[in-house]
TORTI-414370 format. One line per field, with one value per atom (N, C-alpha, C, O, CB): residue in three letters; atom name; z, x, y. Coordinates in pm, whole numbers, plus 50000, padded with zeros to 5 digits. Each point is the difference from the previous one (the first is absolute). Glycine has a CB too. Example, Ala and Ser with C-alpha at 12.3 -4.5 7.8 and 13.67 -1.06 7.14 Angstrom:
r = (Ala / Ala / Ala / Ala / Ala / Ser / Ser / Ser / Ser / Ser) $
a = (N / CA / C / O / CB / N / CA / C / O / CB) $
w = (50780 / 50000 / 50000 / 50066 / 50059 / 49803 / 50006 / 50073 / 50017 / 49768) $
u = (51319 / 49911 / 50090 / 50104 / 49707 / 50154 / 50082 / 49923 / 50051 / 50067) $
v = (49431 / 50119 / 50120 / 49998 / 49885 / 50222 / 50119 / 50109 / 50111 / 49826) $
% end
This chain:
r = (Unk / Unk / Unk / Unk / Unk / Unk / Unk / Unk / Unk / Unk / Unk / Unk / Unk / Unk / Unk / Unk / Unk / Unk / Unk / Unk / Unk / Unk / Unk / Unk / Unk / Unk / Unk / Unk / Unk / Unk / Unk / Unk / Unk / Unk / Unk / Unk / Unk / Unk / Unk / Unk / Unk / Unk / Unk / Unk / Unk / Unk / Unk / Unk / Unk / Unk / Unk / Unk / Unk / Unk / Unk / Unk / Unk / Unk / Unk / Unk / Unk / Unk / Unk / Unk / Unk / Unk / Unk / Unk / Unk / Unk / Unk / Unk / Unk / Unk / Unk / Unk / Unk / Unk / Unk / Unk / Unk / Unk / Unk / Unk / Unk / Unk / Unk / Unk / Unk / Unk / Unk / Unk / Unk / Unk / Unk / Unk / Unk / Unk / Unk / Unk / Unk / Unk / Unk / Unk / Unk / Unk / Unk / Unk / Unk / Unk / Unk / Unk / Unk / Unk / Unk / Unk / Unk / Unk / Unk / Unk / Unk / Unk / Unk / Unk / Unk / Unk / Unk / Unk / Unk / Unk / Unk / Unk / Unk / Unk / Unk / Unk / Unk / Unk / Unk / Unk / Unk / Unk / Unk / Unk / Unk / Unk / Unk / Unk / Unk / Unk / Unk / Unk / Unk / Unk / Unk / Unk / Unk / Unk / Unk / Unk / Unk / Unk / Unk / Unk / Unk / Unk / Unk / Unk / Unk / Unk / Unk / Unk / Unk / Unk / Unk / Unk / Unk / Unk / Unk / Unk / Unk / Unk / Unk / Unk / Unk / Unk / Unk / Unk / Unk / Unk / Unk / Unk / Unk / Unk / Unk / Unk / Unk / Unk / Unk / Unk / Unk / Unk / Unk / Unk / Unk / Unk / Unk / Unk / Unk / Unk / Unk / Unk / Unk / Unk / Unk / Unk / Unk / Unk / Unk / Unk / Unk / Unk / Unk / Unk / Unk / Unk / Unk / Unk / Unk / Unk / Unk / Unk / Unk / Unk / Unk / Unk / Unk / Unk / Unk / Unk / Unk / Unk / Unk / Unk / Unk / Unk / Unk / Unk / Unk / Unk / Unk / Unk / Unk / Unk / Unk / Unk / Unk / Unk / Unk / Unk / Unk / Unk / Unk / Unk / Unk / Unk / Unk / Unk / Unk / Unk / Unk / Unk / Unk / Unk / Unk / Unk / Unk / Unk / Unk / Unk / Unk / Unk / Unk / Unk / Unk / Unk / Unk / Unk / Unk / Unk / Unk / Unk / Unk / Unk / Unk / Unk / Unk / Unk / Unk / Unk / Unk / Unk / Unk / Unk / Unk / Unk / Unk / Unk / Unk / Unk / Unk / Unk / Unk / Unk / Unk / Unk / Unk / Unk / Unk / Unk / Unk / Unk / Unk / Unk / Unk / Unk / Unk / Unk / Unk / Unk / Unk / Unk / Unk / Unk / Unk) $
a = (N / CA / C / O / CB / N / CA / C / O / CB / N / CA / C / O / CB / N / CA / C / O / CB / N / CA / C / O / CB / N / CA / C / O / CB / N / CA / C / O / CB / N / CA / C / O / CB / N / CA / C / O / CB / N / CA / C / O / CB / N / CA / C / O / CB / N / CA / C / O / CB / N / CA / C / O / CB / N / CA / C / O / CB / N / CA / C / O / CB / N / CA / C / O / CB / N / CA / C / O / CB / N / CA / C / O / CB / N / CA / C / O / CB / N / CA / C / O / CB / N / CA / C / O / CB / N / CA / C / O / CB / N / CA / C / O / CB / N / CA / C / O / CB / N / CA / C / O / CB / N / CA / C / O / CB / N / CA / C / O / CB / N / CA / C / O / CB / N / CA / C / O / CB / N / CA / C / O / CB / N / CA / C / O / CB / N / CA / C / O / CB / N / CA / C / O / CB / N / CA / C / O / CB / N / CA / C / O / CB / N / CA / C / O / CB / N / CA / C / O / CB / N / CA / C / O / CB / N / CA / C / O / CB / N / CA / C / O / CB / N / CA / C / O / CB / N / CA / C / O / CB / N / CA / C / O / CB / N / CA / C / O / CB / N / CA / C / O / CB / N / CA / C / O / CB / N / CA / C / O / CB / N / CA / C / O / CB / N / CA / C / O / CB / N / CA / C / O / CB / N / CA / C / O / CB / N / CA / C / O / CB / N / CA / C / O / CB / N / CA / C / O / CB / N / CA / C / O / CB / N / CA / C / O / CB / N / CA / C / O / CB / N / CA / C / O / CB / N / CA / C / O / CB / N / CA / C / O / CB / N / CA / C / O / CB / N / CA / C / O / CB / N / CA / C / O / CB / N / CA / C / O / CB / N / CA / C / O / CB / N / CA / C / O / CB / N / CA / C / O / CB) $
w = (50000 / 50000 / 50000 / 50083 / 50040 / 49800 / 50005 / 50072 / 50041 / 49791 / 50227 / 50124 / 49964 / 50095 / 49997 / 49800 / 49995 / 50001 / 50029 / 49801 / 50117 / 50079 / 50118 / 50052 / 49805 / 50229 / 50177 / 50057 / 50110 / 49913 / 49946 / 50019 / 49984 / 50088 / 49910 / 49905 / 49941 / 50159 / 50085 / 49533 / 50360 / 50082 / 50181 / 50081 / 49714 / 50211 / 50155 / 49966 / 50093 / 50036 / 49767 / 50029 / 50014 / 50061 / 49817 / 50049 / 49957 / 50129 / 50038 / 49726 / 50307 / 50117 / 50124 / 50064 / 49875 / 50051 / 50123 / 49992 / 50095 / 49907 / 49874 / 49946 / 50071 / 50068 / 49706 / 50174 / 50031 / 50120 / 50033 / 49803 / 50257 / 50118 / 50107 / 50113 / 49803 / 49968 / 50084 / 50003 / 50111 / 49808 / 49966 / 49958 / 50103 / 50087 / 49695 / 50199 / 50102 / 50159 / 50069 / 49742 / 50224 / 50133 / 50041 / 50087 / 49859 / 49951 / 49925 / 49999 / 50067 / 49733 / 50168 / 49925 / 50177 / 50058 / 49559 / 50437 / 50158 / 50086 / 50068 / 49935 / 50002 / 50085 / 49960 / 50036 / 50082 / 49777 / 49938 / 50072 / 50073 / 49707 / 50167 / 50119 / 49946 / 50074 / 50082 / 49688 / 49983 / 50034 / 50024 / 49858 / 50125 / 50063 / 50164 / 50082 / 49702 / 50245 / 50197 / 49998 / 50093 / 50023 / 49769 / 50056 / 49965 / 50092 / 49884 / 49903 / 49962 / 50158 / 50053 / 49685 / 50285 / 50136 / 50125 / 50074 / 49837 / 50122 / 50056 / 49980 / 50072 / 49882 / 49934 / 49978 / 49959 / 50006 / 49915 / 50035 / 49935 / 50066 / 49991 / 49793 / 50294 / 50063 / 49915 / 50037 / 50100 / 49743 / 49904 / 49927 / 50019 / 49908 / 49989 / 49916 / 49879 / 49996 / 50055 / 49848 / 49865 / 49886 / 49975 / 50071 / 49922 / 49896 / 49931 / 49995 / 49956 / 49984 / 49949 / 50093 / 49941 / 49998 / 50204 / 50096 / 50010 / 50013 / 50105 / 49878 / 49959 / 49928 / 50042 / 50010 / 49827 / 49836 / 49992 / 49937 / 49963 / 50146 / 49994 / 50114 / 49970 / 49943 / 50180 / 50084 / 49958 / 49998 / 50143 / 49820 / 49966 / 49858 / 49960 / 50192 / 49781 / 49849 / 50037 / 49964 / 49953 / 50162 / 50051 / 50089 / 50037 / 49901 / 50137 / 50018 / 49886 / 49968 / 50263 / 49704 / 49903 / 49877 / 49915 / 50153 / 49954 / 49879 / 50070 / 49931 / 49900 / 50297 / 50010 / 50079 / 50043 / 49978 / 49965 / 50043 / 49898 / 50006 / 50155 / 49724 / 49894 / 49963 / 49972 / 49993 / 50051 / 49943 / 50095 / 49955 / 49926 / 50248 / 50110 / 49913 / 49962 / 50319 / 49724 / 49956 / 49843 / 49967 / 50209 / 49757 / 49885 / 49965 / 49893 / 50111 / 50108 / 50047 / 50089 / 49981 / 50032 / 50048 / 50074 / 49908 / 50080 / 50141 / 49644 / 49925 / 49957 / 49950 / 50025 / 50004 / 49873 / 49911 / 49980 / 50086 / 49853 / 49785 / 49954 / 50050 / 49869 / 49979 / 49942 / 49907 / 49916 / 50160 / 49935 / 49908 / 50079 / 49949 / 49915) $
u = (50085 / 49915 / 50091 / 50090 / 49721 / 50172 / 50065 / 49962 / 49884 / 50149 / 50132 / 49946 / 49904 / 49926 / 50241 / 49788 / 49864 / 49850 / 49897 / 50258 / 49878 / 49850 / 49986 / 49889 / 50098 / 50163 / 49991 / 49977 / 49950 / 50198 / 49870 / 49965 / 49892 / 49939 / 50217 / 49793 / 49839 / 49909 / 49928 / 50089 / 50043 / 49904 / 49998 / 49909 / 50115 / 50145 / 49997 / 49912 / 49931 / 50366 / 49709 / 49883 / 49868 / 49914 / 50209 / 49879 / 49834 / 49921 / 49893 / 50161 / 50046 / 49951 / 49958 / 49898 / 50300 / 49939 / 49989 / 49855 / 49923 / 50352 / 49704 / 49902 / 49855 / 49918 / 50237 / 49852 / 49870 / 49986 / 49882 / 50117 / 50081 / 50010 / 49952 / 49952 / 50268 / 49826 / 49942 / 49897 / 49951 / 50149 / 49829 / 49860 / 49939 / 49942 / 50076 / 50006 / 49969 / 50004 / 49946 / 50106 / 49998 / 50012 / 49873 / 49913 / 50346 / 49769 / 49891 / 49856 / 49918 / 50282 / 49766 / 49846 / 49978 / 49892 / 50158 / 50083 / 49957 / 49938 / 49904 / 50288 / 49849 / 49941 / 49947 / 50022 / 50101 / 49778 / 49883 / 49893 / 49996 / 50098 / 49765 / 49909 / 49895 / 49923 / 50109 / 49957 / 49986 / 50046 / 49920 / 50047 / 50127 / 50095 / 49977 / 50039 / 50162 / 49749 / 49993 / 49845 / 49964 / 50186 / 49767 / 49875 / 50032 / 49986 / 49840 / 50218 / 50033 / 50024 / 49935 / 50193 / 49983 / 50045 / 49930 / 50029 / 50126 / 49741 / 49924 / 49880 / 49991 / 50094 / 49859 / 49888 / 50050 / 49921 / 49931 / 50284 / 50041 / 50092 / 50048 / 49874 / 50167 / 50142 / 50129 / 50107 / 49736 / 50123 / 50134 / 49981 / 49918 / 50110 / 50082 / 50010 / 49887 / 49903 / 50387 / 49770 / 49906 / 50105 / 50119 / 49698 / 50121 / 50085 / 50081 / 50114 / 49712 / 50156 / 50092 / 50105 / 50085 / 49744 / 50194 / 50090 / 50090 / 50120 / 49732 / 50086 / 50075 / 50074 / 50115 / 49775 / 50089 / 50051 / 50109 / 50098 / 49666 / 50243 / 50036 / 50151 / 50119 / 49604 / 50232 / 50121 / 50067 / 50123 / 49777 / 50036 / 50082 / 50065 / 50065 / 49757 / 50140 / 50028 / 50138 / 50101 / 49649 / 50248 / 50152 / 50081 / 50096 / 49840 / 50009 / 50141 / 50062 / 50119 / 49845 / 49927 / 50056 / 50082 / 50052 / 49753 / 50191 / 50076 / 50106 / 50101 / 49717 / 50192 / 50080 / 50147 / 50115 / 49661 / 50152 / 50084 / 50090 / 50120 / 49725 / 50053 / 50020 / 50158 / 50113 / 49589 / 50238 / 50131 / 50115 / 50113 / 49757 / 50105 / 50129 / 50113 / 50116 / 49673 / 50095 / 50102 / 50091 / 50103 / 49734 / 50072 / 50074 / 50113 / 50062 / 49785 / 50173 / 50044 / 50138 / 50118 / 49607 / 50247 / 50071 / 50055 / 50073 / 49801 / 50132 / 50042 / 50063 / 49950 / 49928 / 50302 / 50082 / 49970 / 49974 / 50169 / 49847 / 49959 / 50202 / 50111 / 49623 / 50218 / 50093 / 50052 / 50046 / 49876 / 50075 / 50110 / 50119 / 50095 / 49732) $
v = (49884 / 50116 / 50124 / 50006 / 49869 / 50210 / 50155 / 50065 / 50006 / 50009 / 50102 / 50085 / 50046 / 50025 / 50034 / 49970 / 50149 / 49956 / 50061 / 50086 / 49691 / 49917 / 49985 / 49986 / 49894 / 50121 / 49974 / 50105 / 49975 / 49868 / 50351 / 50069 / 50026 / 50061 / 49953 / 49955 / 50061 / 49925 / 50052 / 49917 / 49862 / 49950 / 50046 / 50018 / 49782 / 50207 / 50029 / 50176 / 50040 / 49785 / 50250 / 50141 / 49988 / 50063 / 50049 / 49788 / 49972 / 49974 / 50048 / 49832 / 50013 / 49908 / 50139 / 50023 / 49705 / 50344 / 50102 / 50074 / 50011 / 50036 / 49999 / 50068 / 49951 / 50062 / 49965 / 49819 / 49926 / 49998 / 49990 / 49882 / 50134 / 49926 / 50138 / 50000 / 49784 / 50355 / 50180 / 49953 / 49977 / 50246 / 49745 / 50011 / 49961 / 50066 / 49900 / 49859 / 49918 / 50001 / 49913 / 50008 / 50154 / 50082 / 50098 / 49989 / 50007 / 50107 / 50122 / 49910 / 50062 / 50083 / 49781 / 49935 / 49916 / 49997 / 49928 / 50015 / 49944 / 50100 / 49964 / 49887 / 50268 / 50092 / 50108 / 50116 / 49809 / 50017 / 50058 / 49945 / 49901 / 50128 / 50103 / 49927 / 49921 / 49941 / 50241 / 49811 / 49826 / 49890 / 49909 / 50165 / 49911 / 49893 / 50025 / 49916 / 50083 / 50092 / 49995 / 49926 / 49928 / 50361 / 49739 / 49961 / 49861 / 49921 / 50286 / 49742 / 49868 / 49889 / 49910 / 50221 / 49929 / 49950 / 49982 / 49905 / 50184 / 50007 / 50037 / 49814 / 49900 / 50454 / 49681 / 49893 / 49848 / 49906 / 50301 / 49777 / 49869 / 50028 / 49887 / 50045 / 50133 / 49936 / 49978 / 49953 / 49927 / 50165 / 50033 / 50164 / 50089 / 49609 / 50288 / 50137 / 49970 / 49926 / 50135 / 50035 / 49972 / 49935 / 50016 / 50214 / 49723 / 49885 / 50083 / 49955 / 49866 / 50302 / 50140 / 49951 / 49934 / 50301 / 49779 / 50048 / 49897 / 50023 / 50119 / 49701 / 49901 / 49986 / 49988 / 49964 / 50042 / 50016 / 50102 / 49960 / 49995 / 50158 / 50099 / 49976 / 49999 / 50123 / 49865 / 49913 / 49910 / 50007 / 50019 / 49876 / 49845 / 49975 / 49903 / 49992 / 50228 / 50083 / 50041 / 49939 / 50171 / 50005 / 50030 / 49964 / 50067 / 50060 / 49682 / 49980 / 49936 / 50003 / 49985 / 49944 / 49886 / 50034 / 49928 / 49961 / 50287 / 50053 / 50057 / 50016 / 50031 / 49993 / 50074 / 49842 / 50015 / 50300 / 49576 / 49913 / 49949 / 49974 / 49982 / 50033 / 49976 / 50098 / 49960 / 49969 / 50218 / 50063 / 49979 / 49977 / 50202 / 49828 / 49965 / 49856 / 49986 / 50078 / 49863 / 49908 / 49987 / 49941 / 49958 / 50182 / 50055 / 50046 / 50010 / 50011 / 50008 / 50130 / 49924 / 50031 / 50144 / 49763 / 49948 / 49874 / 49943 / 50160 / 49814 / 49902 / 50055 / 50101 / 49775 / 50103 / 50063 / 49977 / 49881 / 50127 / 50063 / 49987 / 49941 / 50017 / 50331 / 49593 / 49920 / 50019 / 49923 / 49970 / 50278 / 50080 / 50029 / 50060 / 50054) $
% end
């Protein structure tokens, strides 16, 4: 994988993961919690979106390229 795909992804991930923070302590997501005991599926997605990318780029990131 190339650095600028491991960057994009470790940005992307950080990005998702504001959001996903941002959309948790929204007050859809408080009433969500409130009546079902979880977030809103947005808040999920949106989280588990940016670790899986931003792990994704860590390790990218972290493999020497074989130039």
């Amino acid at each position: 994988m190339s650095r600028a795909i491991s960057v994009a992804l470790l940005v992307g991930g950080v990005i998702l993961l504001y959001f996903g923070g941002q959309s948790f302590h929204s007050l859809s997501s408080d009433f969500s919690r409130f009546f079902t005991g979880s977030p809103t599926n947005k808040t999920i997605w949106l989280i588990a979106g940016g670790v899986i990318a931003s792990l994704a780029g860590l390790i990218g990131l972290a493999i020497p390229s074989k130039r």
